[in-house]
Each structure stands twice: as C-alpha cells, then as structure tokens.
C-alpha positions, 0 to 999 in steps of 0.5 A: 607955778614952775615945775607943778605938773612936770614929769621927771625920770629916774632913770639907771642906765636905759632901765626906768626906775620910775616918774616923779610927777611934780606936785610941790615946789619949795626950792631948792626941793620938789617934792611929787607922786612917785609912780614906779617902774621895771627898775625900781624893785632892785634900788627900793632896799636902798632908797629905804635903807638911806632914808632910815640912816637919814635921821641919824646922819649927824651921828654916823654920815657915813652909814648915810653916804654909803646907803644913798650910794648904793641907791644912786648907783647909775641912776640919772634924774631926767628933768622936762629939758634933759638929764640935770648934772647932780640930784639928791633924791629921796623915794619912800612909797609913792612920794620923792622929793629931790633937790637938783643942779645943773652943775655938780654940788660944791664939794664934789 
C-alpha cells in the first residue's frame, strides 16, 4: 500500500520538529508515529492548543485558525520526494495525522 512505512519531516526552518513514519492511509489523511525532535518542545503548546480548539471549531474558527497559526508557523512537511505546497497537520503524544498537497489548498 502507498505511503505504509514512509518517513516524513516536520521541519521549521533547518531545525527538525520531528518524523511522522507512516502507519495508515485513508486518503486524503495519513495517519503514523510521531517521534519528536530538538524543535518541537516549543510548537508542542501550539499543536495541543489547536487540537483543544478543534472540537469547538464550529463555534469559534477563529480561535481555531489563530491556535494552528501559531503551530504551522514556519513549519514545512517534507514528503519521501521533497517538501509537498500545503499540509494540514495534527500532533498529540506520539501520533500525527495529516492531509496534504502538492498545490496550495482551494481558497488560499
């Protein structure tokens, strides 16, 4: 199956966030084991912050918007290939899941 087993790279800037090594495909999502690096103490607030928002997004996107800004600040997903054009991206512990594209999200 595509993707099983890939290594992808959070990346901010040339600081590693961490790898999210691919466990489960359910397109558009990947889903994989989070193993975090030097970068990541300082976006972890963020990351958890935007996941606390996300079940209230409905009522407040703004909040929501705001928390994943803060946590995709400067941050760049690094596919097997090279860095993909946009990425939603959800840490919490030792999983991430994430949608991506090689062009930019309609909208934006």
């Amino acid at each position: 199956m595509p993707y099983i087993g890939e290594i992808w790279r959070v990346e901010r800037g040339a600081d590693v966030v961490g790898e999210i090594t691919v466990t489960q495909a359910d397109f558009p999502w990947l889903n994989g084991s989070f193993a975090p690096g030097p970068a990541f103490a300082e976006l972890e607030p963020h990351f958890s912050r935007e996941l606390a928002l996300l079940d209230t997004i409905d009522d407040d996107p703004t909040a929501w918007e705001d928390a994943y800004s803060r946590a995709a600040d400067g941050v760049r997903l690094v596919a097997p290939a090279g860095p993909v054009a946009e990425f939603l991206l959800h840490i919490e512990d030792d999983a991430a899941w994430f949608r991506w594209s090689d062009e930019p999200f309609a909208g934006e």
